[in-house]
GUZABA-182119 format. One record per residue (C-alpha): residue number from 0; residue in one letter; y, z negated, x. Coordinates in nm, 3 decimals. Each point is the difference from the previous one (the first is absolute). Layout:
BEGIN
<pos: NUM | code: A | v: Y | w: Z | u: X> .
...
This chain:
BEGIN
<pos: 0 | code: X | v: 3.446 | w: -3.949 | u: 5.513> .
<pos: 1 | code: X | v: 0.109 | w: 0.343 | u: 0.135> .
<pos: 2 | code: X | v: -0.203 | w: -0.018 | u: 0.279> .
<pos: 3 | code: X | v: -0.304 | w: -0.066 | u: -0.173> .
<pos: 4 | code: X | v: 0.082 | w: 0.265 | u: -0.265> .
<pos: 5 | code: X | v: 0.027 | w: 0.238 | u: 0.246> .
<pos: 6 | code: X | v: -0.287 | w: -0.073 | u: 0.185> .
<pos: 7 | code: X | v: -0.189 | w: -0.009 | u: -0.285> .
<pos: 8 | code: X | v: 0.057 | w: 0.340 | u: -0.108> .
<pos: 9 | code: X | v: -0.016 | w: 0.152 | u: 0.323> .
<pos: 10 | code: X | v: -0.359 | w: -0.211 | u: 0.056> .
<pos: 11 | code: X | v: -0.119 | w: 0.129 | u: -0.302> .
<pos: 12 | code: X | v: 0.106 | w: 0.353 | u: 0.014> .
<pos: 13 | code: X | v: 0.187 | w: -0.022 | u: -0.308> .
<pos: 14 | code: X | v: 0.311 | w: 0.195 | u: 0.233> .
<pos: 15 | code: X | v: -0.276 | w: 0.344 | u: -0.010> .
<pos: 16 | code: X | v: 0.073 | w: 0.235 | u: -0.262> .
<pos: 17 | code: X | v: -0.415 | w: 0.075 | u: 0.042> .
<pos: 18 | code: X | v: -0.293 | w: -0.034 | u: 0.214> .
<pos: 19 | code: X | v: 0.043 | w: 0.171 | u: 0.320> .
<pos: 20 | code: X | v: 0.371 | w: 0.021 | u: -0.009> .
<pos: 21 | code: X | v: 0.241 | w: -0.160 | u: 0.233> .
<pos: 22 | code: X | v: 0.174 | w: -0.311 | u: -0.083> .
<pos: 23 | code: X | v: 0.310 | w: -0.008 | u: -0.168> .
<pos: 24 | code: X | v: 0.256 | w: -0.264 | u: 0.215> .
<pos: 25 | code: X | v: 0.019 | w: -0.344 | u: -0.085> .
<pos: 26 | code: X | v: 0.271 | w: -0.176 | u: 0.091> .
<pos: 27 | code: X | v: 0.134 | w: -0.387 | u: -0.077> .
<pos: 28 | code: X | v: 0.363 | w: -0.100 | u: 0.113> .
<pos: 29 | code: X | v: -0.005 | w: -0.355 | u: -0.045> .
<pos: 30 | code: X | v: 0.303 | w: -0.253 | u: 0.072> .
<pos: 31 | code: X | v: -0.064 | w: -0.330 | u: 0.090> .
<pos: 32 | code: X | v: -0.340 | w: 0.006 | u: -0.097> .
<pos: 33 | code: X | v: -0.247 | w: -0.224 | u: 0.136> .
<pos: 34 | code: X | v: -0.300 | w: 0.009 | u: 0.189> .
<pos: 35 | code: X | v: -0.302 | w: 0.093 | u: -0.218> .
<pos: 36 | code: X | v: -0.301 | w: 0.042 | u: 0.175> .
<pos: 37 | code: X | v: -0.196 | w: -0.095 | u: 0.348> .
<pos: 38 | code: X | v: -0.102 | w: 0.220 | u: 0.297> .
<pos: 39 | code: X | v: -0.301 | w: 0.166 | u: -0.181> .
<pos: 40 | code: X | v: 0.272 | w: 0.124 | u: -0.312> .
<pos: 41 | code: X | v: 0.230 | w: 0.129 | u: 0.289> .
<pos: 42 | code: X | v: -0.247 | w: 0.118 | u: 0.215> .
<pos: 43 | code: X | v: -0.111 | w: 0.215 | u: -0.346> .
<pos: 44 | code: X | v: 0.326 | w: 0.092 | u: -0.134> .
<pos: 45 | code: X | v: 0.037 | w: 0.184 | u: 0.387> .
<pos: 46 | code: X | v: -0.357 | w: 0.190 | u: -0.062> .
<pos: 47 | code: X | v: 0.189 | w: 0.148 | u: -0.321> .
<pos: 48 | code: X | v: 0.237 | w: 0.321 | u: 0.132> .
<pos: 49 | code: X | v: 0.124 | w: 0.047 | u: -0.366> .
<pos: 50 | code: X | v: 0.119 | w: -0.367 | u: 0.023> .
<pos: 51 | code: X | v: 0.359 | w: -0.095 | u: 0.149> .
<pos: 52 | code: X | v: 0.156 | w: -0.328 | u: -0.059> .
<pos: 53 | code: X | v: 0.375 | w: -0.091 | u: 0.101> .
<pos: 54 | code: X | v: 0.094 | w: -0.340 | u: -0.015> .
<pos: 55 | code: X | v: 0.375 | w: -0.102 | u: 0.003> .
<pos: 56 | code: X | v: 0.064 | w: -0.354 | u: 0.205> .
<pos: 57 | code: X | v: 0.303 | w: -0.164 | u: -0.005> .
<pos: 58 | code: X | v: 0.041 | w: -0.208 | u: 0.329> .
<pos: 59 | code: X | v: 0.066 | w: -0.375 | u: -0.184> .
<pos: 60 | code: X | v: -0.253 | w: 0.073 | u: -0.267> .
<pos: 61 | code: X | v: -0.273 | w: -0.244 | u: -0.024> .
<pos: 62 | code: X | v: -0.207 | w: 0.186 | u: -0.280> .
<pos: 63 | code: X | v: -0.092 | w: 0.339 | u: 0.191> .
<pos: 64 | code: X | v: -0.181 | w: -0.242 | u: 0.271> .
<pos: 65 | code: X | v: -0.260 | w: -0.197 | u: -0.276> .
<pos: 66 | code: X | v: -0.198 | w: -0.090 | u: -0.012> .
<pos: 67 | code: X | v: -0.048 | w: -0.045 | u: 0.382> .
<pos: 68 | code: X | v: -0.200 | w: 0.165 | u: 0.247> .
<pos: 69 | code: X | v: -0.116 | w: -0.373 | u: 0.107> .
<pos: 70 | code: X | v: -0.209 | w: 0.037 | u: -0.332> .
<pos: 71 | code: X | v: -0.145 | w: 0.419 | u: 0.051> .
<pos: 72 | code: X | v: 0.310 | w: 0.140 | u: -0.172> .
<pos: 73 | code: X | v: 0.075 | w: 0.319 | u: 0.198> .
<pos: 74 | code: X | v: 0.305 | w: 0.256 | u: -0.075> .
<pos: 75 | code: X | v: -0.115 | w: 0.336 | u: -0.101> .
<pos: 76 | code: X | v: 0.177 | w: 0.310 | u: 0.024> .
<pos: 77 | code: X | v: 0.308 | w: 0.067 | u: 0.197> .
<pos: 78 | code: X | v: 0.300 | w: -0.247 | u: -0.006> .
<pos: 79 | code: X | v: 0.352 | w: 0.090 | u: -0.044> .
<pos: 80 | code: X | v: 0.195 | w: -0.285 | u: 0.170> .
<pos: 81 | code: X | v: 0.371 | w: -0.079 | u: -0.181> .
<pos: 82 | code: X | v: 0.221 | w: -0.316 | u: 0.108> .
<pos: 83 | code: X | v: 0.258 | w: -0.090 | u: -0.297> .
<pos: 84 | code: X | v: 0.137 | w: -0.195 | u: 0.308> .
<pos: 85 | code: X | v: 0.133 | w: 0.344 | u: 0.153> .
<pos: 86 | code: X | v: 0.170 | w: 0.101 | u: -0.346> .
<pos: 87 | code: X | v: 0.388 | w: -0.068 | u: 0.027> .
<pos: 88 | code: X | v: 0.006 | w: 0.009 | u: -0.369> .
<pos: 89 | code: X | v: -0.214 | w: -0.323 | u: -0.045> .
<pos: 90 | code: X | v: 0.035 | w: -0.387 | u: 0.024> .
<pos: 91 | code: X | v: -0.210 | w: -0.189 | u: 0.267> .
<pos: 92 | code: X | v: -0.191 | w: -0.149 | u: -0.285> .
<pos: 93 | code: X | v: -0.278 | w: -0.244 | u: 0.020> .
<pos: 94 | code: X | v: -0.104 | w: 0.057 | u: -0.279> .
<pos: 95 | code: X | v: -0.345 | w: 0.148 | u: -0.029> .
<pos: 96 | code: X | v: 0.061 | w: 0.179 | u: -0.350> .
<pos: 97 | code: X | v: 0.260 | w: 0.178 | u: 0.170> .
<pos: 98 | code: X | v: -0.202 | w: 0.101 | u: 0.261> .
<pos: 99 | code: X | v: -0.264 | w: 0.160 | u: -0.222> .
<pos: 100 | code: X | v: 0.220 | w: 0.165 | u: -0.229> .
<pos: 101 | code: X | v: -0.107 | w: 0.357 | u: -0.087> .
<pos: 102 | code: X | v: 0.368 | w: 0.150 | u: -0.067> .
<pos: 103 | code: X | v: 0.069 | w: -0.167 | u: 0.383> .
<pos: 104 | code: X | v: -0.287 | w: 0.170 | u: 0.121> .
<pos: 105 | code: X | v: 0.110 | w: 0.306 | u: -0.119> .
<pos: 106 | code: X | v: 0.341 | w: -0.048 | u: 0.131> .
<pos: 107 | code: X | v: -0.155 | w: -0.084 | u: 0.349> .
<pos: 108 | code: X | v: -0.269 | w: 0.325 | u: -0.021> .
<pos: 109 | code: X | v: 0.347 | w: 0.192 | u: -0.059> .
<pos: 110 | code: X | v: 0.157 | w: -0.146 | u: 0.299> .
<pos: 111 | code: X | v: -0.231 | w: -0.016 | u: 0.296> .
<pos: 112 | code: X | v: -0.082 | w: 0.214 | u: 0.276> .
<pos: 113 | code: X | v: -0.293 | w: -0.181 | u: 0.155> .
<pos: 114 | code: X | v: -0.010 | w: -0.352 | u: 0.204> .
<pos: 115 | code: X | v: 0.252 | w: 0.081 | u: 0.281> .
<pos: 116 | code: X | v: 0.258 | w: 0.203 | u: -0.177> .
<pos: 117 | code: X | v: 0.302 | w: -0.144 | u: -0.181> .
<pos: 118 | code: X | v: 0.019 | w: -0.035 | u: -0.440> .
<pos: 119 | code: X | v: 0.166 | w: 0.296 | u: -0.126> .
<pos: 120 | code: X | v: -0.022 | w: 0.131 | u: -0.392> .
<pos: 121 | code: X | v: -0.065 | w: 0.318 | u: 0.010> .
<pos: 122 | code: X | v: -0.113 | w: 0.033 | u: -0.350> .
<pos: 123 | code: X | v: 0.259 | w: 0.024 | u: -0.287> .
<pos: 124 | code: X | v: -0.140 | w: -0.309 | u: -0.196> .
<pos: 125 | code: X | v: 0.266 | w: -0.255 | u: -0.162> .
<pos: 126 | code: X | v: -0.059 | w: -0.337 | u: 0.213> .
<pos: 127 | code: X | v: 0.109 | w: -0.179 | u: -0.357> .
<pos: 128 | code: X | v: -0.424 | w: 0.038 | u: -0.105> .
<pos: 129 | code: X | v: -0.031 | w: -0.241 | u: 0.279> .
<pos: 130 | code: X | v: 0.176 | w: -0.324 | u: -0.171> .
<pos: 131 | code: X | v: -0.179 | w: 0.159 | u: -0.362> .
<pos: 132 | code: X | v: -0.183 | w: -0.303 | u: 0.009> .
<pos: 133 | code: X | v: 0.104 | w: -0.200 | u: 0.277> .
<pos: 134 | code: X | v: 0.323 | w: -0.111 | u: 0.207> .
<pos: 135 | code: X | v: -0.106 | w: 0.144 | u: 0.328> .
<pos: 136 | code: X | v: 0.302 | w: 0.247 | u: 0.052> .
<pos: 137 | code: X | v: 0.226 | w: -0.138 | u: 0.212> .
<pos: 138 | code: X | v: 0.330 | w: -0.158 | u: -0.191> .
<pos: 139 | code: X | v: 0.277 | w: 0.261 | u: 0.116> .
<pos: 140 | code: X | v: -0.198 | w: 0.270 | u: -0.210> .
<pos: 141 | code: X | v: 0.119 | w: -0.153 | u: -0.306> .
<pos: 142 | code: X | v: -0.345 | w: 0.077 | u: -0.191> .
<pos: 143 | code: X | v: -0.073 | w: -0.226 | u: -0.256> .
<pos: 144 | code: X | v: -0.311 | w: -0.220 | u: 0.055> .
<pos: 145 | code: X | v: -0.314 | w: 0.064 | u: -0.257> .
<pos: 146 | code: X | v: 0.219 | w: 0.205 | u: -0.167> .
<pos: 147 | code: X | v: -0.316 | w: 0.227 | u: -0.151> .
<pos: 148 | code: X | v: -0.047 | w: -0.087 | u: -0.385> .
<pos: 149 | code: X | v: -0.103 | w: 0.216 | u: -0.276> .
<pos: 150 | code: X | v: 0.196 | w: -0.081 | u: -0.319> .
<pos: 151 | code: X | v: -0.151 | w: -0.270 | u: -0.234> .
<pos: 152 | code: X | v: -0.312 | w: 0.152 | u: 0.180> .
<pos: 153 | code: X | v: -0.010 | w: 0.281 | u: -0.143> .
<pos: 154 | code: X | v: -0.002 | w: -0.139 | u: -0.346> .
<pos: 155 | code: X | v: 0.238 | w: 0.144 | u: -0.282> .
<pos: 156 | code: X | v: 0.110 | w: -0.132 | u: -0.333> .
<pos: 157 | code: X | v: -0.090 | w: 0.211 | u: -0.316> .
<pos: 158 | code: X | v: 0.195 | w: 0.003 | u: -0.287> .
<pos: 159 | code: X | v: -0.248 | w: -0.273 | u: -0.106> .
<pos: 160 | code: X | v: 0.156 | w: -0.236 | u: 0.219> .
<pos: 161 | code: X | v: -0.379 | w: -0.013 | u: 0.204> .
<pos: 162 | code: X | v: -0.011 | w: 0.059 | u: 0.321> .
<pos: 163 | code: X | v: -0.290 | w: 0.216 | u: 0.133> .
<pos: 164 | code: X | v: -0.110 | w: 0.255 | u: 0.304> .
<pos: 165 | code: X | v: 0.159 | w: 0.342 | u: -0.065> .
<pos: 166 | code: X | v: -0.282 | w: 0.285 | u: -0.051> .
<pos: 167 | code: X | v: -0.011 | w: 0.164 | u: 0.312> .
<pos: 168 | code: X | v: 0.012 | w: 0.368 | u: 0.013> .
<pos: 169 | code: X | v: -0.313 | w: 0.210 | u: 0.071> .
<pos: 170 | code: X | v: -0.009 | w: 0.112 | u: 0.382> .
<pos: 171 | code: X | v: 0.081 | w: -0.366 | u: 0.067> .
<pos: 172 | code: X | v: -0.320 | w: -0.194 | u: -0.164> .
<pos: 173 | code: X | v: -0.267 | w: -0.100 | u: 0.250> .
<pos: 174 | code: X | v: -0.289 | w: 0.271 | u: 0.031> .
<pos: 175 | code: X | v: -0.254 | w: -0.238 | u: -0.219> .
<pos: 176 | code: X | v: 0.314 | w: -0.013 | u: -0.247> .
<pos: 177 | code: X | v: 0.015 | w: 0.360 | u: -0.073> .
């Protein structure tokens, strides 16, 4: 949906503060999103110059490739090419939940140097977020797998005894909310 958000600002001109001024940047960073359009959408989304479009691919991830080309799906944008296979901190997992895990993807962003260089973090980012929700950290870490979990989900007793959503405070409602 990023994509197509962004494209459809920057087709509209809704990125111009007024007619006859230059276009404000629009820019979607997308990981492990899939293909969402044929030649004619890319061939558009390269006419627009306030458009740019990075999309994050993690070698053994299925999702970033449908649906297939076979069927007019093209990739659009530039592609950021990750391996978790190159990350010393993860399992070989066959598991394709792992491989299209968006705190992994992170991790791997954080680590790579491009296709021929070795995984190195270079970004001070605890590797724990990666088993948040799965058990793709490899065992001698000692992290906890799906160890994420908001209390009671974020429910609280009142005096009452009835359990209900806190009130949130102000500068943390939605926009529409306010």
């Amino acid at each position: 949906l990023a994509i197509l958000n962004a494209y459809d600002i920057a087709e509209n001109g809704l990125n111009q503060k007024g007619v006859g001024s230059s276009a404000i940047p629009v820019t979607a960073i997308c990981f492990a999103s899939p293909r969402v359009g044929d030649i004619a959408f890319k061939q558009r989304c390269e006419q627009l110059p306030a458009l740019h479009v990075l999309r994050i691919k993690n070698g053994p991830d299925i999702v970033p490739n449908l649906p297939f080309e076979l069927f007019g799906y093209r990739d659009v944008g530039t592609s950021l090419l990750v391996d978790s296979r190159k990350s010393p901190y993860l399992k070989d997992s066959k598991n394709p939940h792992d491989w299209h895990n968006l705190e992994a993807y992170i991790h791997l962003v954080a680590g790579t140097h491009g296709p021929s260089e070795p995984f190195k973090l270079v970004v001070d980012r605890d590797i724990a977020l990666v088993n948040k929700s799965s058990a793709y950290l490899r065992d001698d870490y000692l992290i906890p797998e799906s160890w994420w979990q908001e209390e009671n989900k974020g429910m609280v007793q009142g005096r009452d005894g009835v359990w209900k959503q806190p009130d949130r405070p102000h500068h943390d409602l939605p926009m529409l909310a306010r």
